[in-house]
N, C-alpha and C positions, 0 to 999 in steps of 0.2 A: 418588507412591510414594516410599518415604525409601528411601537410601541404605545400602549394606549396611555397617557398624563393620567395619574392615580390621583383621585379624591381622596383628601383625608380628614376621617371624623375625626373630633377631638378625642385626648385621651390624656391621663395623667402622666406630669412625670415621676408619680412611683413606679409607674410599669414602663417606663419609655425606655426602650434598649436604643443603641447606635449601631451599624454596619460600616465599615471603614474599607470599601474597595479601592485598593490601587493597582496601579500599572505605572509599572514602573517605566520612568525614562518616556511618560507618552507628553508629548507638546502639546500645548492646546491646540495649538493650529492645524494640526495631524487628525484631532477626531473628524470624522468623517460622516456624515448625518444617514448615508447609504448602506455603508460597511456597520455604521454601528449603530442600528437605530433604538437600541433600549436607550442607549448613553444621553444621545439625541435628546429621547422624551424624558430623561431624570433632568436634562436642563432645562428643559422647555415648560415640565411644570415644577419645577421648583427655584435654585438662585445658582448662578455662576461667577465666577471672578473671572474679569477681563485682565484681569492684572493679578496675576498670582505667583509670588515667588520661593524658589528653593533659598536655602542659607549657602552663604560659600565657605569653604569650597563646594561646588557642584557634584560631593561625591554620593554614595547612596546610603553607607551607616553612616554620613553625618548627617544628612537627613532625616533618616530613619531615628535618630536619634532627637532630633530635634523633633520631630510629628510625635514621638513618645515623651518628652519629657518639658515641652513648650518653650525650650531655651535654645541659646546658640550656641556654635561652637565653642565658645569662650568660655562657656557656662560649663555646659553640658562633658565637654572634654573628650569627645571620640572627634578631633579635628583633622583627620585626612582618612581613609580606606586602609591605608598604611600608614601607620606612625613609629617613631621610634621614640620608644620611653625606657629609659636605661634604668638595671635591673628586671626589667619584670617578666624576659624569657631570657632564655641563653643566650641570645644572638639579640638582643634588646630591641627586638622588631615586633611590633602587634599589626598580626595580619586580622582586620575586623570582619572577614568573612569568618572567619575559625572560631567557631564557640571556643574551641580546646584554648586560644591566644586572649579571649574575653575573658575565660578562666582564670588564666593568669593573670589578666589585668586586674583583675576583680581579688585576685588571692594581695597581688604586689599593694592595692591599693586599701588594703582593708575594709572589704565593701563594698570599692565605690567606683566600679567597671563604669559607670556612669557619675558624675561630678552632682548630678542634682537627681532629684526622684521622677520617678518612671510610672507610665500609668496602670502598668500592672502592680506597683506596691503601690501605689494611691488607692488601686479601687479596692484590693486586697485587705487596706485598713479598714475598710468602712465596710466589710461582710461582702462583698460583691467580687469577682472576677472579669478576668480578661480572657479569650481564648482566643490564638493566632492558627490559623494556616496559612500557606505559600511557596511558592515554587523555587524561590531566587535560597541564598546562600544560607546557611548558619544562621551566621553573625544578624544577618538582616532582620530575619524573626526574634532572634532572640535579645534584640536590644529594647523591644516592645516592653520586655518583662522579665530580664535576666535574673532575679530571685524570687518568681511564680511560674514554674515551667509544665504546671500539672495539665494542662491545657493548648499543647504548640505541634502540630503537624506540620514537617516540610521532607519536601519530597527528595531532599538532601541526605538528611540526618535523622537521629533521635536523639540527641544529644546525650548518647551513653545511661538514659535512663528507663529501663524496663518496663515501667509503666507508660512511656510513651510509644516502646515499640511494641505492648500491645493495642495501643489508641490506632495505630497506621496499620496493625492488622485485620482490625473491623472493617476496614475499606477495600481490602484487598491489593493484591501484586501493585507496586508501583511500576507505573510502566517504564519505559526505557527512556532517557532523553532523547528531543526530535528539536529541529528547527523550521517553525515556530513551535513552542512545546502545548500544544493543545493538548495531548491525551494528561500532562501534569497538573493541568488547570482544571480539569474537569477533576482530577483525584483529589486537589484542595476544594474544588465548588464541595463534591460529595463528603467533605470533612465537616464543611459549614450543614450543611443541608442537614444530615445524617446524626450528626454527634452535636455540634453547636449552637444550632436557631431552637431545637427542643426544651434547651434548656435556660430555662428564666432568668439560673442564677449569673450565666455569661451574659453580664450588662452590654458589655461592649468584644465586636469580633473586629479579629484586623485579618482580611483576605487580602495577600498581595501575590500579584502575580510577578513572575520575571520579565515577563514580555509589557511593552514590545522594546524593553532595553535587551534582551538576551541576543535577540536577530540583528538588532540593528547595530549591535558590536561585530556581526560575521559579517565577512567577505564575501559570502555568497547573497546576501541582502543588498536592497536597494536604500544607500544612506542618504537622507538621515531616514525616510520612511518606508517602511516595508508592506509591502499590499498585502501579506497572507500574517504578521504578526499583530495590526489592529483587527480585524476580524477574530483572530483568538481570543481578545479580550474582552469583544464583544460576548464571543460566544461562551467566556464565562461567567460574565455579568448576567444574561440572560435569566441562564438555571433558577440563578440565586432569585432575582426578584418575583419569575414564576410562583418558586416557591413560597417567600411572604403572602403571596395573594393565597397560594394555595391551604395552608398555613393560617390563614383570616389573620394572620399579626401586622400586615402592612402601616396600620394607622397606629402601632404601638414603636413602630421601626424606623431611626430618620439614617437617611444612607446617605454616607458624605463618598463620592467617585472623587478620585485625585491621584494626581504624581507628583514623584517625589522632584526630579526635576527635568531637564531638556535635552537635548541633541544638539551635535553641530557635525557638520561631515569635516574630517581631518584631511587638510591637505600637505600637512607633514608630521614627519615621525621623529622625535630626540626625546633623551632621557635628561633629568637633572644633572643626574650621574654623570653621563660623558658631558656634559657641557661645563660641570666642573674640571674634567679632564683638559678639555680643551681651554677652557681661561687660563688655567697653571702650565699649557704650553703656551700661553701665548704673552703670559705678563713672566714668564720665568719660573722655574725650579723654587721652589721654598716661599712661593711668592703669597701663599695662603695657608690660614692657621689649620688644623687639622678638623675635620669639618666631615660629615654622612649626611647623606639627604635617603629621602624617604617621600613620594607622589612626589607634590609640589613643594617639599620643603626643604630648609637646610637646616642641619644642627648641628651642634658642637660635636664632634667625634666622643662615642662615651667613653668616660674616665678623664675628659678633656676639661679645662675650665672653659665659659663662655668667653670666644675671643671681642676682642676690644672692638669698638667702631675704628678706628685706627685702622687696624689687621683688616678689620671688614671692608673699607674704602675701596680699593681694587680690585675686588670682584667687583660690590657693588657698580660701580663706574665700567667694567666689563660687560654687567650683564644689563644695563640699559641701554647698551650701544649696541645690543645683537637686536637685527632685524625682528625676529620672530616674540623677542619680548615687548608686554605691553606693561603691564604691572610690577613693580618689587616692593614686598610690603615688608613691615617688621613692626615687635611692640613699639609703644612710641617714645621709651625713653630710650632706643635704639635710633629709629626711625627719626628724631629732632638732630643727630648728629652727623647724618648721611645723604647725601645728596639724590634725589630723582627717588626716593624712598618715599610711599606713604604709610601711615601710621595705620596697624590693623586692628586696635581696637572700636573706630570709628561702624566697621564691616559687621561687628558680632556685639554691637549692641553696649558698647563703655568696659564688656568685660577679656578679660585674660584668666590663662590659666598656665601648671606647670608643665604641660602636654604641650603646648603652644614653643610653634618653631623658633627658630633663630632669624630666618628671612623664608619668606613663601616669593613663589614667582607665577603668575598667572600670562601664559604667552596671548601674540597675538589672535584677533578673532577679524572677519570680513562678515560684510552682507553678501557676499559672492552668493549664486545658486548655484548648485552642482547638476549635471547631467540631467536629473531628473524634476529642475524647475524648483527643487527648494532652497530656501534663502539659510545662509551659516553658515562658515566653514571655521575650521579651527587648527594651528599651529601645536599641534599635540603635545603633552610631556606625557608620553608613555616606552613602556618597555615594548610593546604589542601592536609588532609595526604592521600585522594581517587588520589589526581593526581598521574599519572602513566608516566609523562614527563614535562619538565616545560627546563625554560630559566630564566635568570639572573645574571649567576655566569661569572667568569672570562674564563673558559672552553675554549678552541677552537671550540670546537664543539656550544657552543652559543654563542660566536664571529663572528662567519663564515657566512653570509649572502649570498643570489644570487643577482648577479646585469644583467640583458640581456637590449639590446640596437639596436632598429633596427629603419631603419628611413632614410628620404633623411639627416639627420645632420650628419649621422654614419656610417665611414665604414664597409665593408663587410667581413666578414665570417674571424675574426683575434679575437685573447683573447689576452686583454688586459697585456700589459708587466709591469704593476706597480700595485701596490696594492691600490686598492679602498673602499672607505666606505661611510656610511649615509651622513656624512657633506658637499661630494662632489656632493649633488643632484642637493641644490638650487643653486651655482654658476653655474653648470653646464646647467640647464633648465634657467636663465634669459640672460646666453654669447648665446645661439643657439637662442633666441627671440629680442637677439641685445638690451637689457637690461642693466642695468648697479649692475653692484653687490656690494651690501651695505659695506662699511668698518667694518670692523672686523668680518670676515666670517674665521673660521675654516678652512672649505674644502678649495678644489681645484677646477677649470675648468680641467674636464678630456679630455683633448688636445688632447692626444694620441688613443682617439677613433672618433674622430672626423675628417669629412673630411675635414674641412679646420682649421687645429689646429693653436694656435699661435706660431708667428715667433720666441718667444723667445727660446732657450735651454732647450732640455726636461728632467725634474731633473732625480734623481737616484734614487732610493729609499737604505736608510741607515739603519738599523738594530740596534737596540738599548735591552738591560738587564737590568731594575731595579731594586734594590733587596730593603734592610731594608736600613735605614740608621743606624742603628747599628743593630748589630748582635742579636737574639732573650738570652737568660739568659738559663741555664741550660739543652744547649739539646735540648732544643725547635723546632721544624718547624717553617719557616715560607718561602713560597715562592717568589718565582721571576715573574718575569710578562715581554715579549718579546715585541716589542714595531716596527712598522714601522713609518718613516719617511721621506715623500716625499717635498721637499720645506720647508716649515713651516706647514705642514697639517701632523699631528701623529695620527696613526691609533693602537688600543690597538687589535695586535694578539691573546695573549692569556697566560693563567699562564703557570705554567710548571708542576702545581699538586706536586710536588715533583720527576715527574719523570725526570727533566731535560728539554724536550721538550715540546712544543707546534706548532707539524705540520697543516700546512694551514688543512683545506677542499678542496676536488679537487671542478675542476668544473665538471659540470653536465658531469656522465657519457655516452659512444658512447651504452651502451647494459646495459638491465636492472640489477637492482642489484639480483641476484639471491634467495637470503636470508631473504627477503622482506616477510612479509605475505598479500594472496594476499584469497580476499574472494569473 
């Protein structure tokens, strides 16, 4: 039975708090109006983006990073899941699921684990807090609010502070990990419900679950979609808006539902790693400067200087002639001197930073459908040749996020007419709490879903093609990458794989997908 569309009275934004549910890794294509019908009715009476994008890379703390801090990669500075920033651990690898590796980052960086401010030190200034639960990693919650942690439940961790592992005793025994983790989700709902929505002074809650990215990375799941992990998220979304009504606070509460980014079912498995091994067999012994990669990047070996575009040539021209690559990016005063290279500041908004690789490599992506009737597939750079779906690549299909929007802030039952993304969360959540939004924020305030938007002219959105800045050598691939632009806020659609296009993801279908397996 679906969900009854909430009427909401008006009500001030001194009292107006936000709920920030997500699910992680869910496509918008994937919700299901059957399997989830609260989600259904948060779209039906409030606003959706038909077009809603993740930042690339496609990974989950740089997302997570960007929904908290309104900026991109470039900005923000957590640019891969794995990066290598020399000095700042022993082995100068930050694994960004590991609070303990953010620690470090944050010790090496004086500060500034994060390049720009986070919405839990923004709200922190202005008297107000943030409180996070969630099921997924460390690193994930605690990039929300890495220097406010008085207020973070996850079913991972306590991040070695005593007052948090009394907050996760109020709630009782964590249960065991499961696939799909429902009994987890329900111990975060009961963190919000119990400890969170009580309290006035938590302006803003971030509930993220793991699912249904956690299933749909296992082998024993049906990729990219899994029939028993969207129903888990259904069934934690529920609890939660039960209880607003139960609660009378629903007209004081605007609940933004979102993911961080997409799926693509993997139809191969290679590391960066051995595919460097293999170009240095294949152009010769000595034939490349000394060079570590880390996800999708490559950098200078630490202790190494930056090798020359020179040095770089040969790979380069290697790796746009392997089938399975679509993209090779670099800065662009790199990027101007290499062939079939495009420049990666264009991806992250005009900005760079010193985190920022030497070259990234984004493999191919198809519209193939896999066994179970869904569309994406993906030429993986992973270690983790059991996963059977993953995210990261330039793909549209892991571009393509949900955004739903329902609340006294938000108009009713309209999809949004401009393309939206991660950056545009936090301008968006501190203009609805009469906030002031920090200088040099990426995103947008999304005006155009908002009941009382601003007076100014509501932009266009523009359409942009980047390709190489010179053309690849011998024949080569190397793809394009489609590009929106609304204002000053550029959102990365999606490569073109070599087929020319890269079509949005719809938004959530009116009738389930047929093709789905469903157990």
């Amino acid at each position: 039975m679906g969900a009854p569309v909430p009427h909401h009275r008006s009500s001030s934004p001194l009292d107006r708090r936000i709920l920030v549910i997500g699910a992680d890794g869910l496509r918008p294509d994937l919700i299901d109006p059957i399997l989830m019908p609260h989600v259904a009715a948060l779209a039906a009476g409030g606003t959706r983006s038909a077009d809603h994008h993740a930042v690339w890379p496609t990974h989950t703390r740089v997302n997570m990073s960007a929904l908290a801090t309104g900026t991109v990669p470039g900005r923000h500075g957590i640019v891969a899941n794995t990066m290598l920033v020399p000095g700042a651990t022993e082995d100068d690898i930050i694994d960004t699921a590991n609070f303990r590796h953010l620690d470090a980052l944050d010790r090496f960086s004086g500060g500034h684990v994060l390049l720009a401010d986070d919405l839990g030190s923004i709200l922190a200034a202005h008297g107000a807090r943030l409180a996070v639960a969630g099921t997924g990693s460390g690193g994930s919650n605690l990039l929300w609010t890495p220097h406010h942690r008085s207020r973070i439940v996850n079913t991972n961790t306590a991040f070695a502070i005593a007052d948090l592992y009394d907050l996760r005793e109020k709630l009782g025994e964590i249960p065991d990990p499961a696939t799909p983790d429902t009994a987890r989700i329900g111990y975060a709902v009961r963190a919000v419900i119990d400890l969170y929505l009580p309290d006035p002074d938590n302006r803003v809650i971030v509930l993220w679950f793991a699912e249904p990215d956690s299933s749909l990375h296992k082998p024993s799941s049906s990729p990219p979609t899994c029939s028993a992990a969207v129903p888990a998220v259904q069934a934690g979304a529920r609890p939660i808006l039960d209880a607003l009504d139960r609660m009378d606070i629903r007209d004081q509460v605007d609940v933004l539902f979102l993911s961080d980014h997409g799926h693509s079912t993997i139809r191969a498995h290679r590391t960066l790693r051995d595919a460097l091994i293999e170009a240095e067999r294949d152009l010769g012994r000595g034939s490349l400067p000394p060079l570590a990669t880390a996800s999708d990047y490559v950098y200078p070996e630490p202790g190494t200087p930056p090798p020359s575009a020179a040095r770089l040539r040969p790979l380069v021209e290697w790796l746009t002639a392997q089938p399975w690559s679509d993209l090779v990016l670099a800065p662009e005063a790199l990027a101007r001197q290499l062939p079939g290279v495009l420049p990666l500041e264009p991806l992250w908004n005009g900005h760079i930073n010193d985190r920022s690789p030497l070259l990234a490599v984004s493999p191919q992506w198809t519209h193939d459908r896999n066994i179970h009737d869904v569309p994406g597939t993906v030429a993986a750079l992973t270690t983790q040749s059991a996963l059977k779906s993953s995210h990261g690549s330039a793909s549209p299909y892991d571009l393509h996020a949900t955004l739903i929007a329902n609340g006294p802030s938000f108009r009713e039952g309209i999809t949004g007419p401009l393309p939206t993304g991660a950056t545009d969360l936090l301008p968006t959540i501190l203009t609805i709490l009469g906030l002031p939004v920090p200088p040099g924020c990426d995103g947008r305030v999304l005006a155009e879903l908002l009941r009382d938007p601003a007076p100014a002219p509501q932009d266009e959105a523009v359409d942009e093609t980047l390709g190489p800045v010179h053309a690849p050598v011998n024949g080569s691939h190397t793809g394009t990458v489609h590009l929106h632009r609304v204002g000053t806020t550029t959102y990365v659609h999606g490569a073109d794989g070599g087929s020319g296009t890269a079509p949005f993801i719809a938004a959530p279908p009116a009738t389930p997908r047929t093709g789905d397996a469903r157990s």
